[in-house]
C-alpha positions in Angstrom: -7.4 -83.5 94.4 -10.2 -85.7 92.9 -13.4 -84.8 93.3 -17.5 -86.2 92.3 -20.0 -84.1 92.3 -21.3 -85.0 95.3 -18.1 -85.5 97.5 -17.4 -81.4 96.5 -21.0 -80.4 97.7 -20.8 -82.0 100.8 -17.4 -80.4 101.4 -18.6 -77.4 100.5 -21.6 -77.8 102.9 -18.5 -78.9 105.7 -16.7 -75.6 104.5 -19.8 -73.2 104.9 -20.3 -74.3 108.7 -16.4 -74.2 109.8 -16.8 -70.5 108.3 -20.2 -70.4 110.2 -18.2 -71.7 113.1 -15.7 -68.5 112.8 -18.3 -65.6 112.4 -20.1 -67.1 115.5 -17.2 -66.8 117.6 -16.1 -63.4 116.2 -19.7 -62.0 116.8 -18.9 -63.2 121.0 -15.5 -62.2 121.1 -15.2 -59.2 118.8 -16.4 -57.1 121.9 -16.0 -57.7 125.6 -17.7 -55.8 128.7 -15.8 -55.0 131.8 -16.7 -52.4 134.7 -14.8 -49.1 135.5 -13.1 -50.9 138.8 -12.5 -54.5 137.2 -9.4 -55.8 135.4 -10.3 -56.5 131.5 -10.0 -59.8 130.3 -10.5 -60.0 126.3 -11.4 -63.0 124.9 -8.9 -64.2 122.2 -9.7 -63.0 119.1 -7.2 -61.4 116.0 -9.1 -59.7 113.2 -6.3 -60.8 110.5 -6.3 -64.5 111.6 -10.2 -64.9 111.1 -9.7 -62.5 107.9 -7.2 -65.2 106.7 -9.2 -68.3 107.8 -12.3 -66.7 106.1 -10.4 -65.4 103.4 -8.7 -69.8 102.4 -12.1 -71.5 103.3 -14.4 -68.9 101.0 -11.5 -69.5 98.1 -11.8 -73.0 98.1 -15.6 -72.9 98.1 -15.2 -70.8 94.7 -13.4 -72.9 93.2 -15.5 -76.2 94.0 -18.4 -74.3 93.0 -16.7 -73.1 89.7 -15.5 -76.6 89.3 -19.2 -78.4 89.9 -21.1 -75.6 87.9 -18.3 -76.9 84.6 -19.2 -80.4 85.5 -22.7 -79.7 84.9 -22.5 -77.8 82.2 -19.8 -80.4 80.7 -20.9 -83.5 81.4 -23.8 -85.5 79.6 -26.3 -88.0 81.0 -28.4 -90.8 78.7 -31.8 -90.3 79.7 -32.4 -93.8 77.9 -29.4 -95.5 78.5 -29.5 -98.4 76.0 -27.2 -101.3 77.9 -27.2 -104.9 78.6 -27.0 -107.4 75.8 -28.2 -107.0 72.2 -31.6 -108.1 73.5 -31.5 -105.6 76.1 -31.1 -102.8 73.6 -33.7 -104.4 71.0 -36.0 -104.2 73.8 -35.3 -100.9 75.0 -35.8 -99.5 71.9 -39.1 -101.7 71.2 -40.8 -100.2 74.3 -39.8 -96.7 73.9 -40.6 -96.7 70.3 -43.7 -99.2 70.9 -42.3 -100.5 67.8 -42.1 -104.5 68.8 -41.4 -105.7 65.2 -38.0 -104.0 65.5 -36.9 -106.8 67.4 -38.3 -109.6 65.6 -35.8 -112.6 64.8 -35.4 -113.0 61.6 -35.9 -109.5 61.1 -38.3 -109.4 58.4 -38.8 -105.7 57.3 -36.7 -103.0 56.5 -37.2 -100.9 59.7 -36.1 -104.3 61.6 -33.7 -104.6 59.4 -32.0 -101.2 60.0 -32.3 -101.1 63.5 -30.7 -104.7 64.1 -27.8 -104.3 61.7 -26.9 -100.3 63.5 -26.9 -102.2 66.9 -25.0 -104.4 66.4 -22.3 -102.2 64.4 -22.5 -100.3 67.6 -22.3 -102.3 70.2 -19.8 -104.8 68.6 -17.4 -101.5 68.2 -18.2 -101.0 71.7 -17.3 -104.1 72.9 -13.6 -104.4 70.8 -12.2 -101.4 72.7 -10.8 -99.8 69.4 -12.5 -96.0 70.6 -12.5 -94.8 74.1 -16.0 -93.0 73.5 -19.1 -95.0 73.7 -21.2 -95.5 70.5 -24.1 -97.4 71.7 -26.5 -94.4 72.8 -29.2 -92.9 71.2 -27.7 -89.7 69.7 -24.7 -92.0 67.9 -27.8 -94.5 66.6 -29.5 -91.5 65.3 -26.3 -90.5 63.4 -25.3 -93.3 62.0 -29.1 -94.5 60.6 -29.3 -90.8 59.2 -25.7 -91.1 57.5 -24.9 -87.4 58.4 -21.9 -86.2 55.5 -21.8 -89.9 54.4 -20.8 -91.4 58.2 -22.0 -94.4 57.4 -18.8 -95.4 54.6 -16.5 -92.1 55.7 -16.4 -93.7 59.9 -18.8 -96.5 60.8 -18.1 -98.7 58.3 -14.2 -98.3 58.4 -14.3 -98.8 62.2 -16.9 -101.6 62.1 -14.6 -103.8 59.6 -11.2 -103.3 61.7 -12.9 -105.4 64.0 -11.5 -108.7 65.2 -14.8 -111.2 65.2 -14.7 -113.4 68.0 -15.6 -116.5 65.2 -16.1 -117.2 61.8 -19.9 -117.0 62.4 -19.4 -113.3 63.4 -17.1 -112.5 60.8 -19.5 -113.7 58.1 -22.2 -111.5 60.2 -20.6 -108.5 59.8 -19.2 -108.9 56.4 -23.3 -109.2 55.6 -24.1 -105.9 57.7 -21.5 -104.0 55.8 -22.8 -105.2 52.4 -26.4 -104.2 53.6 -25.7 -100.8 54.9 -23.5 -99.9 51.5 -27.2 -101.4 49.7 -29.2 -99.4 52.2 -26.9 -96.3 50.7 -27.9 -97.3 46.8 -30.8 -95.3 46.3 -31.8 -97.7 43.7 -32.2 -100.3 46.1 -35.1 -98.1 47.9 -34.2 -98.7 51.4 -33.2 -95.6 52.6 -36.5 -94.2 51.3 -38.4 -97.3 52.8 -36.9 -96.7 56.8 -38.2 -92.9 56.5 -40.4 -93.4 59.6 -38.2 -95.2 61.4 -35.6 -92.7 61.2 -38.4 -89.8 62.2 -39.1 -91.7 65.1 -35.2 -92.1 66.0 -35.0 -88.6 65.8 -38.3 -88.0 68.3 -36.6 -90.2 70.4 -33.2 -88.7 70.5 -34.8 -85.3 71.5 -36.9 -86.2 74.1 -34.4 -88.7 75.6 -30.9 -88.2 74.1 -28.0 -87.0 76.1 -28.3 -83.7 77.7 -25.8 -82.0 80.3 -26.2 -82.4 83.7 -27.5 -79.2 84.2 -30.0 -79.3 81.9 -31.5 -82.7 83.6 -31.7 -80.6 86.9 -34.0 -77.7 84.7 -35.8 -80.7 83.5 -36.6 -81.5 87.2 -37.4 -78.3 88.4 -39.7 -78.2 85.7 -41.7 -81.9 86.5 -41.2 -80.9 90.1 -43.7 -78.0 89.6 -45.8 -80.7 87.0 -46.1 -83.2 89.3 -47.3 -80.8 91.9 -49.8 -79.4 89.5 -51.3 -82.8 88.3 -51.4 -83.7 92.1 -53.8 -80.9 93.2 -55.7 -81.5 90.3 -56.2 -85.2 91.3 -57.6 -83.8 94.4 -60.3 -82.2 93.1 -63.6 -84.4 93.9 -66.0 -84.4 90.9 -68.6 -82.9 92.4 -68.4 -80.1 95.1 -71.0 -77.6 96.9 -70.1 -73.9 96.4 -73.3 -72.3 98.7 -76.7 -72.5 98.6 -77.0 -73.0 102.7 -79.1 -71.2 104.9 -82.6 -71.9 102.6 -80.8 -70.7 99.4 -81.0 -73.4 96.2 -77.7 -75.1 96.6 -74.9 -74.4 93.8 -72.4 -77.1 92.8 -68.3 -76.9 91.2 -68.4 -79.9 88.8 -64.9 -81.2 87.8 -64.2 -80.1 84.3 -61.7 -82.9 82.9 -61.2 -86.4 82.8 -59.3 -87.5 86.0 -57.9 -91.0 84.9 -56.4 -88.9 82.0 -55.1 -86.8 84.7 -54.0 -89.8 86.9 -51.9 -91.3 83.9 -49.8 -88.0 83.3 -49.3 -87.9 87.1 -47.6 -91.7 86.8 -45.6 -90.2 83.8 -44.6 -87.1 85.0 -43.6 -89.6 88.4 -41.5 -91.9 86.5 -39.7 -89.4 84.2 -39.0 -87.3 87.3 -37.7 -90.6 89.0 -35.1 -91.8 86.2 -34.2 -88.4 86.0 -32.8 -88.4 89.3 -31.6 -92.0 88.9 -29.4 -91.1 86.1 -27.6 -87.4 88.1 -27.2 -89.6 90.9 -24.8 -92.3 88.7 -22.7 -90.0 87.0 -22.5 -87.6 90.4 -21.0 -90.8 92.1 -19.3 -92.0 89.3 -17.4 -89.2 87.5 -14.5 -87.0 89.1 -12.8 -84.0 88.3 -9.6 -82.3 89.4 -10.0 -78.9 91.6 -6.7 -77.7 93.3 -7.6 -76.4 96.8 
């Protein structure tokens, strides 16, 4: 039977209280009380059909639980997702790198340059169906810009030029992108050397906000949940307190020994890192499905 993540934890929460259901009623009926002079009347109960009912519902619970632990450990999540239209992406990028030349039109440096022309090799391969993975992500930008064991004329460039263009306009555009990217390759031409920082910053990127399993994203949160707490109590703290001094004694004072705006803006971070955190487990816990025979 199919299955999403959350589907198999709520029907292992519906699970645990039908077996909740059946200890309850064996702790009533397991034992009866009747007088010397009465006739006994036991309450229907058989200790090997609860044994059996316990016995199917905790199996089934095992093996959703064995099957939503593999999801998690399986399954990967962008933390930047980099979707829409070209522009979308360009923009994405931009304001995560706060790097807004990289989507300048005509792109006018070689950073721009590099960014543009990966893309769109990306996205158009994306968009022809010829692959069933999906290239346009952070990670696969990474590796194609850094031309890990020559990628760049060994896969992406193979792939890239199977493509049917949609005109002659886009078939002249990508005949152009393949001749830069086999210049960007010619060390004599420099390029490679000249997008150095840009790659650096690709690679920043992809650590902090590549794709990571599931259940790393929910260590991630544990973690900013305990942040987020600790930059709220610090918010709390006033800048200026009164320890003692009552009662005639000269008054002592706690002064606040950081700068709370600084504090304040790590808070919002913290907030919104936490937030598309849970945004992105709750879209592929709807979205994806697994098999688990129960």
């Amino acid at each position: 039977m199919l299955y999403n993540s959350d589907t198999a934890n709520k029907t292992i929460k519906n699970l645990q209280a039908e077996i909740d259901l059946i200890l309850n009623n064996e702790n009533r009926n397991r034992t009866y009380t009747c007088g010397v002079s009465e006739t006994p009347h036991a309450p229907e109960y058989s200790f090997s059909n609860t044994q059996e009912r316990l016995t199917r519902l905790r199996g089934k619970i095992a093996k959703l639980r064995h099957a939503v632990n593999r999801f998690n450990l399986t399954t990967k999540i962008e933390l930047l997702p980099l979707t829409g239209s070209e522009e979308d992406v360009l923009n994405t990028l931009a304001s995560a790198l706060e790097m807004p030349s990289i989507r300048s039109r005509p792109a006018t440096t070689p950073d721009a340059m590099l960014i543009q022309n990966a893309v769109k090799i990306l996205m158009r391969i994306d968009a022809s169906g010829i692959s069933d993975d999906v290239y346009t992500t952070i990670s696969t930008l990474y590796g194609l810009i850094s031309n890990w064991h020559d990628s760049i004329r060994k896969y992406y460039l193979p792939m890239f030029e199977k493509i049917e263009p949609a005109d002659n306009e886009e078939a002249e555009e990508n005949k152009a992108i393949s001749r830069w990217f086999l210049e960007y390759l010619n060390q004599d031409s420099g390029l490679f050397a000249a997008t150095t920082d840009i790659r650096e910053s690709i690679a920043r990127l992809e650590m902090e906000k590549g794709a990571v399993t599931v259940d790393e994203a929910l260590h991630r949160m544990s973690v900013l949940h305990r942040e987020k707490q600790r930059l709220y109590e610090m918010i709390q703290i006033p800048e200026m307190t009164r320890a003692r001094g009552y009662g005639g004694r000269e008054a002592d004072f706690v002064y606040r020994n950081f700068d709370s705006c600084e504090v304040e803006r790590e808070y919002d971070r913290v907030s919104q890192a936490l937030m598309g955190l849970q945004q992105s487990i709750n879209i592929v816990n709807l979205m994806k499905t697994f098999e688990v025979d129960i």
